[in-house]
C-alpha positions in Angstrom: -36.4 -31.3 -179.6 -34.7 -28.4 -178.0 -31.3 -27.3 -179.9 -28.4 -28.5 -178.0 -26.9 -24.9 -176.8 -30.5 -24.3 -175.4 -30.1 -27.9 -173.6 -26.2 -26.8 -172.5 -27.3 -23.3 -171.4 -29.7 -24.7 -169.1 -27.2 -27.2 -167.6 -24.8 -24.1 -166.9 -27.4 -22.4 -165.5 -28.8 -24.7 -163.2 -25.3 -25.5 -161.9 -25.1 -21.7 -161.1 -28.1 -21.6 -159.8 -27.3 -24.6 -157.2 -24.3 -23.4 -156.8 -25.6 -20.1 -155.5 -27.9 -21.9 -153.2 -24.9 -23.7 -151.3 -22.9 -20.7 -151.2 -25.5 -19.1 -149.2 -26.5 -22.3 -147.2 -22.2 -22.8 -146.4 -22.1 -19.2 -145.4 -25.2 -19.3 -143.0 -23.9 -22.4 -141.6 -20.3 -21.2 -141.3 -21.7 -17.5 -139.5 -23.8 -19.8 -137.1 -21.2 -21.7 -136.1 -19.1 -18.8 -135.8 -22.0 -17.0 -133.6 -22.4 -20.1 -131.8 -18.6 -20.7 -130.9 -18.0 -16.8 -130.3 -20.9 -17.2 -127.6 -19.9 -20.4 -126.0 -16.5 -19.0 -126.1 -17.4 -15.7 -124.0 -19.7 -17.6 -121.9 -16.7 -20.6 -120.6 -14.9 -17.3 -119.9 -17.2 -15.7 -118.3 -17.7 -18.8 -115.9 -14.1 -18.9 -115.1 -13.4 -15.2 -114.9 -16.3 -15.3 -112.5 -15.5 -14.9 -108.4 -16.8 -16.5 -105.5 -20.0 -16.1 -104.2 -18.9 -15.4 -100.0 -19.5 -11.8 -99.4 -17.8 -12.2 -95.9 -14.6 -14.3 -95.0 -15.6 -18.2 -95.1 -13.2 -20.6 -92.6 -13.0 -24.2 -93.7 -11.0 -27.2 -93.7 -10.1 -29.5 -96.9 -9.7 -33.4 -95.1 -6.6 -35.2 -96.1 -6.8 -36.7 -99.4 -9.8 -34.5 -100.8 -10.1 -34.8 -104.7 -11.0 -31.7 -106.5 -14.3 -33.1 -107.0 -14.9 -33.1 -102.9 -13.0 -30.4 -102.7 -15.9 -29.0 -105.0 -18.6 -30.1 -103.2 -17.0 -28.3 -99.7 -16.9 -25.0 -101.6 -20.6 -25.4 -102.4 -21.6 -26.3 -99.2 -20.2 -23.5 -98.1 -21.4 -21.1 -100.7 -17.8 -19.9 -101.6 -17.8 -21.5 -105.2 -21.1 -23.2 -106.9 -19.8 -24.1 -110.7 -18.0 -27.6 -109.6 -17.7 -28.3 -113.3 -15.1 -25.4 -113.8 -13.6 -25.7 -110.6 -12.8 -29.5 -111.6 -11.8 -28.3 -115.1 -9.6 -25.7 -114.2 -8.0 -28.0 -111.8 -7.3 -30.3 -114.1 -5.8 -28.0 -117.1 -3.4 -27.2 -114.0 -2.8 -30.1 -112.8 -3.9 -28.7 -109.1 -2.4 -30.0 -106.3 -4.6 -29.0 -103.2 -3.3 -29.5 -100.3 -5.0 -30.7 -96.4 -5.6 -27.8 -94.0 -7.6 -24.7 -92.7 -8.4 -21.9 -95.3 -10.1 -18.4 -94.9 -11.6 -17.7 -98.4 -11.9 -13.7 -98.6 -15.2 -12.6 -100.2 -14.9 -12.5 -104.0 -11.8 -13.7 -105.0 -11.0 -15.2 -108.4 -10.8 -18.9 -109.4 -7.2 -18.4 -110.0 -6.7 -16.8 -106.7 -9.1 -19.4 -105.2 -7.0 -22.6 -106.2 -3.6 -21.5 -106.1 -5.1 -20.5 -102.0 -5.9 -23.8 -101.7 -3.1 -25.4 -102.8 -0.7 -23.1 -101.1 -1.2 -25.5 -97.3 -0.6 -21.7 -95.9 -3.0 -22.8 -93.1 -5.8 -20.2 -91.4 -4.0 -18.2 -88.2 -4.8 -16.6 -85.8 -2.5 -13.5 -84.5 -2.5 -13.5 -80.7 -0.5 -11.0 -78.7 1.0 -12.8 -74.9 2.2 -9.7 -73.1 5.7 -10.1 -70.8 5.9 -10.9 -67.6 2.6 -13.0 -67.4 2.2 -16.4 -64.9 1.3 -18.8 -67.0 -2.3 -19.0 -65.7 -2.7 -15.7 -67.2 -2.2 -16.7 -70.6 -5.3 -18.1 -71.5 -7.6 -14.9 -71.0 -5.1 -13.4 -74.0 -6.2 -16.9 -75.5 -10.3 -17.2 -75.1 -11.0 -14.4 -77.8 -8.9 -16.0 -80.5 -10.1 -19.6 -79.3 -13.1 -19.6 -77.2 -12.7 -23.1 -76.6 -9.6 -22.9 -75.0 -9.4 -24.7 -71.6 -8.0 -23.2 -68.6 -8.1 -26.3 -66.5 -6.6 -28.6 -69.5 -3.9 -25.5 -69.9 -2.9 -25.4 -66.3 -3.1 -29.4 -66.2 -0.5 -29.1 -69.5 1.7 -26.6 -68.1 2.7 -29.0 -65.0 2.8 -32.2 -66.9 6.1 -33.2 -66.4 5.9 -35.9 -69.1 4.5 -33.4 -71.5 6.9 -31.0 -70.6 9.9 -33.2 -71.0 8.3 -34.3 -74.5 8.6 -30.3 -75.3 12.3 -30.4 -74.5 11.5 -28.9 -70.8 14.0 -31.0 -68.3 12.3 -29.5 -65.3 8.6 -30.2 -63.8 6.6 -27.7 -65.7 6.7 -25.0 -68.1 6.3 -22.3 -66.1 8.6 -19.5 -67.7 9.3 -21.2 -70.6 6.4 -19.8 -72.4 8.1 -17.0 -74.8 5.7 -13.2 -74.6 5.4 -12.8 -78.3 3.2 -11.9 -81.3 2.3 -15.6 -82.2 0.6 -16.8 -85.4 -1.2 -19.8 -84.1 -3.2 -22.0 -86.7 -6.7 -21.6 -86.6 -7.4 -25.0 -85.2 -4.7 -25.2 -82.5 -5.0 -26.8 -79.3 -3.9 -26.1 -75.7 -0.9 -28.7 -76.8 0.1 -27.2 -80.0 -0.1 -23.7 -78.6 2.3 -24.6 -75.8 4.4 -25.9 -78.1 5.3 -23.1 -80.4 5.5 -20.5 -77.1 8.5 -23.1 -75.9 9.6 -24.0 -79.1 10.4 -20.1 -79.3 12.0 -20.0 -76.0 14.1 -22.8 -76.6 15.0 -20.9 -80.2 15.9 -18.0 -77.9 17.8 -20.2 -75.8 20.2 -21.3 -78.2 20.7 -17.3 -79.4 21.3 -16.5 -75.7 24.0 -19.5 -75.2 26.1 -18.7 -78.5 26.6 -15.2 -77.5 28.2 -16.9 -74.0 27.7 -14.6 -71.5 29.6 -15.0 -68.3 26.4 -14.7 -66.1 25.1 -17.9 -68.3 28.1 -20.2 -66.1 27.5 -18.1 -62.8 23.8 -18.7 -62.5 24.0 -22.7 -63.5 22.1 -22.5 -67.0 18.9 -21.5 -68.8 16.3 -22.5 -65.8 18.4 -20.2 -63.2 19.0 -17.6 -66.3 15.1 -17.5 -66.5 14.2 -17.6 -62.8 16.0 -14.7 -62.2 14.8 -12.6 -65.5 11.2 -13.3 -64.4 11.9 -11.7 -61.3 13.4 -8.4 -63.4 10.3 -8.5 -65.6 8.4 -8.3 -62.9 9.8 -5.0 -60.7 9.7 -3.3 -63.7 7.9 -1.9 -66.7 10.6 0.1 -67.7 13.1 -1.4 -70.3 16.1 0.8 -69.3 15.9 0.1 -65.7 16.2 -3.8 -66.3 20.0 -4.2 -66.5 20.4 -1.8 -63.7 17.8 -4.1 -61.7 19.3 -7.7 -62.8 22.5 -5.7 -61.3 21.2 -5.4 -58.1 19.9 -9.0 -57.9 23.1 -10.3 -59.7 24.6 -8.3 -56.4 22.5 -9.4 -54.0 23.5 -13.1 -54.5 27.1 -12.6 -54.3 27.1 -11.9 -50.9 24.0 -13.9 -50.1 21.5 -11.2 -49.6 17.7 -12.7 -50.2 16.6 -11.3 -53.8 13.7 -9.5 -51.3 11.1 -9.7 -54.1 7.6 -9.5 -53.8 6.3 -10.3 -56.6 7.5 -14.1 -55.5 5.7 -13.5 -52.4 2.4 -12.9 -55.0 3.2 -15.7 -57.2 2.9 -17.7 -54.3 -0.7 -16.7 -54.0 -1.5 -15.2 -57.2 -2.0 -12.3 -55.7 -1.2 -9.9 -58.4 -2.4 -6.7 -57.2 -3.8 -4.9 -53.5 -1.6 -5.4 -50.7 0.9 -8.0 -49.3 -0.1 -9.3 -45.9 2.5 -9.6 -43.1 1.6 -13.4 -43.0 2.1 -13.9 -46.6 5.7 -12.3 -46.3 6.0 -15.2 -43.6 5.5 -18.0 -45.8 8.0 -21.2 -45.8 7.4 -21.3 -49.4 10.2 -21.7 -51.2 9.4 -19.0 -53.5 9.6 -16.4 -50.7 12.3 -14.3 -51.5 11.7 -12.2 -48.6 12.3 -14.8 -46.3 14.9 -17.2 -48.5 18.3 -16.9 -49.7 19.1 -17.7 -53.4 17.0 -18.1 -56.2 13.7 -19.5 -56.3 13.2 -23.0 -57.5 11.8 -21.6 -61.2 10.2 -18.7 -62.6 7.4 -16.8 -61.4 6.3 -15.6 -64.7 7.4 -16.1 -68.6 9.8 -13.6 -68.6 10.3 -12.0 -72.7 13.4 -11.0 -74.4 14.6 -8.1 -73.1 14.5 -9.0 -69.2 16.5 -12.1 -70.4 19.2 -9.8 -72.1 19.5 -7.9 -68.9 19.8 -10.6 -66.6 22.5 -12.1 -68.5 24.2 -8.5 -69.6 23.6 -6.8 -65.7 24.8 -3.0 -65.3 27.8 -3.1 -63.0 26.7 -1.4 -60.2 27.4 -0.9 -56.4 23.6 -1.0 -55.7 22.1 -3.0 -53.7 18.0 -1.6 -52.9 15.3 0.1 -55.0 12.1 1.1 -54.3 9.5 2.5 -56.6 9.2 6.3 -56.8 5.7 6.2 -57.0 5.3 9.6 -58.6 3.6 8.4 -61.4 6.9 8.0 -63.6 6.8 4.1 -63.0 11.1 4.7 -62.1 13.0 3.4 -58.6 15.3 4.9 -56.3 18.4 3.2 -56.4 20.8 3.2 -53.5 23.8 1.2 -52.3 23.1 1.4 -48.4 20.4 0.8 -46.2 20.5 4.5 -44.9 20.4 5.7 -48.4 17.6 3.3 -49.4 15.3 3.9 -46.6 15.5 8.1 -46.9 14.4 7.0 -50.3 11.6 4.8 -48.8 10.3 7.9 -47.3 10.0 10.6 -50.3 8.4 7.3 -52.2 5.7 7.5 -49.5 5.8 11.6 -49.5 5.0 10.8 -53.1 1.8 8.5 -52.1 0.7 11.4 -49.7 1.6 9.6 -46.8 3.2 11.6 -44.8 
């Protein structure tokens, strides 16, 4: 028999012993699980730091009513975003609200920049410039390059629809000068319809400006139809801004005493004849847009006239003035005069200028 402090020391020192041995096991276990966590840790942040795959801009639509799980599978599809289960995630630790429309995705964006994108409905656009003074058949060539699928036929059908027209807010036949020139933002997907719609849905803004300010010449020429029938014709005699009130003075003239507006770019509307010469037999025509031959104002517009041959028309320059002609010495300016006499010396240095005579 062993003493009993040998018996005691060895129980002490087995306990030590033991209890060195789970010390060590507790601390490898708790420095795995450390290493383990610090690396799933980095890696989940890596995933969502990460940014999307397109190198290029990627143009897509989210349906109405997409989950953030199809939302998911569109984003692969289109290679934009491949992790779904992050995407979901991250969605639902913010309570995402994505929202129906077109998108552009720019090339490598974040997941934060990616979701709050889509779920700002800022839809896809598509800037398109419509210079002033163009007939509304013009417009769709500063269309097709935007939207290539744009259809001149359907346009031109639109454009005299009276029913569509009068659904637009357009009392009259067609829309015919009630297209506003602008810089427009149209959404990506628009269609001949919606693009019409914002171009009047401008105008008619523009009208309600012009009425508040309640210019006299508003009562005088009978309302917003005449007011842009007779701006069309100012945007179209000249390029020059300055010249426009001076013009609109001369027309605004030549209808108080019943003098036709003589305009020739009516006689071209009339046969879309926008450049070369204007034949003798054209300046004959019974068509009432022939303000060569006609009294008064046309029956409507001959072109979309923009903002600042509106202003002029309804603000003229008081003037005696009642001819122009175009210099033609390259400065795009007229000779005004207020007598026949006067306007055709004028008529001659215009065609001294041309090397005529």
């Amino acid at each position: 028999m062993y003493p009993k402090y040998i018996l005691y020391f060895a129980l002490v020192a087995n306990f030590f012993i033991k209890f060195l041995f789970m010390k060590k096991f507790f601390a490898f276990l708790t420095f795995f699980l450390v290493l383990f966590g610090l690396f799933g840790f980095f890696h989940i942040k890596s995933r969502f730091e990460a940014v999307s795959q397109n190198k290029e801009i990627v143009l897509l639509e989210l349906p109405k009513g997409s989950s953030p799980k199809n939302v998911s599978k569109i984003l692969h599809q289109n290679n934009v975003w491949n992790d779904s289960d992050i995407f979901n995630l991250h969605c639902r630790l913010k309570k995402c609200a994505l929202k129906a429309g077109w998108y552009e995705i720019p090339p490598h964006i974040s997941l934060e920049e990616l979701v709050a994108l889509l779920s700002s409905g800022k839809n896809a656009v598509r800037k398109v410039t419509i210079p002033e003074g163009r007939a509304s058949w013009e417009i769709p060539n500063y269309l097709q390059k935007a939207f290539p699928k744009i259809d001149s036929a359907k346009w031109n059908a639109l454009v005299h629809d009276k029913n569509f027209a009068n659904k637009l807010g357009v009392t009259i036949g067609n829309l015919e000068g009630y297209l506003l020139p602008d810089t427009y933002p149209f959404p990506v997907n628009a269609t001949e319809e919606d693009i019409l719609k914002q171009m009047v849905q401008a105008n008619l803004k523009l009208k309600k400006e012009m009425e508040e300010k309640n210019s006299p010449m508003w009562k005088k020429l009978g309302g917003w139809h005449q007011i842009l029938t007779l701006a069309s014709v100012v945007e179209e005699e000249t390029g020059k801004p300055d010249e426009r009130p001076l013009i609109a003075g001369v027309f605004h003239n030549r209808l108080d005493i019943g003098m036709p507006l003589g305009a020739d770019p009516t006689v071209r509307f009339i046969f879309k004849n926008l450049t070369g010469p204007i034949y003798k037999s054209q300046l004959q025509s019974d068509n009432p847009y022939n303000t060569r031959k006609f009294k008064g104002l046309m029956p409507g517009p001959i072109s979309n006239p923009g903002r600042k041959a509106i202003e002029a028309t309804l603000y003229p320059n008081k003037t005696n003035k009642l001819y122009f002609v175009a210099k033609d010495d390259g400065s795009g300016t007229h000779f005004f005069s207020a007598t026949l006499a006067e306007h055709n010396n004028y008529k001659n240095i215009a065609a001294k200028n041309r090397g005529e005579n």
